[in-house]
C-alpha positions in Angstrom: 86.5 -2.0 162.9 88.2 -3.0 159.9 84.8 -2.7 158.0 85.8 0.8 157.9 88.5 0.3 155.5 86.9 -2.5 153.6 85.4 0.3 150.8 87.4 1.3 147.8 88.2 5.1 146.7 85.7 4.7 144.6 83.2 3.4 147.0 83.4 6.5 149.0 83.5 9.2 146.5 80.1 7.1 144.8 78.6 8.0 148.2 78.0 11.4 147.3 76.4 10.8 144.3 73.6 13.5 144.7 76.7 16.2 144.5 78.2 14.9 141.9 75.1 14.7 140.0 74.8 18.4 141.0 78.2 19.2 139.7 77.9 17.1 136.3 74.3 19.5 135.6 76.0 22.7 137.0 79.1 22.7 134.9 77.4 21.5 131.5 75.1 24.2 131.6 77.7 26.6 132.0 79.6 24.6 129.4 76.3 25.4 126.9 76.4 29.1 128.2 80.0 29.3 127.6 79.8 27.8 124.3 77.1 30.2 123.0 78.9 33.3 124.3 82.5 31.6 122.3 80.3 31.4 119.1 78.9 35.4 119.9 81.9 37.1 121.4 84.9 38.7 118.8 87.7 36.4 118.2 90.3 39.0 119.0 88.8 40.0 122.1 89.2 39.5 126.0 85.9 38.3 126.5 86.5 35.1 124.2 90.0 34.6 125.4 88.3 34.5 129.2 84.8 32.2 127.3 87.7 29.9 125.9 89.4 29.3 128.9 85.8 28.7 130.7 85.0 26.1 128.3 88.6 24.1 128.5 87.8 24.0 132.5 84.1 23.3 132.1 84.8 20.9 130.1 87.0 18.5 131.9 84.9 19.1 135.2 81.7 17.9 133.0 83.8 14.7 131.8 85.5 14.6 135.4 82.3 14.4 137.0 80.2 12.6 134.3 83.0 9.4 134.1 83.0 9.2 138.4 78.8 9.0 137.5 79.3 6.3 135.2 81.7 4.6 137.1 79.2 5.0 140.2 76.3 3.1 138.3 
């Protein structure tokens, strides 16, 4: 029984590798997305205060979930 506890943190979130993989592609196409529609959209506007915000979060879920891939290698 005490096999159970014998993995790491890291061992058990590197069992799901196939979602994080899934994540990491998700949220840097978004990322891409977001970025052209920051270079398109009006500075002074609403929709690149919103695209700006997007691409802070996208961005540390991409390295977020990019660094546990690395790790997981």
């Amino acid at each position: 029984m005490s096999r159970k506890y014998d993995k790491t943190y890291l061992d058990h979130l590197c069992d799901y590798e196939s979602a994080w993989r899934m994540l990491f592609t998700f949220s840097s196409g978004l990322l891409g997305l977001m970025i052209i529609w920051l270079v398109v959209a009006d500075s002074g506007s609403e929709t690149f205060v919103v695209a700006l915000m997007n691409v802070a979060g996208l961005s540390a879920l991409t390295a977020l979930s990019g660094g546990l891939l690395w790790r997981c290698r």
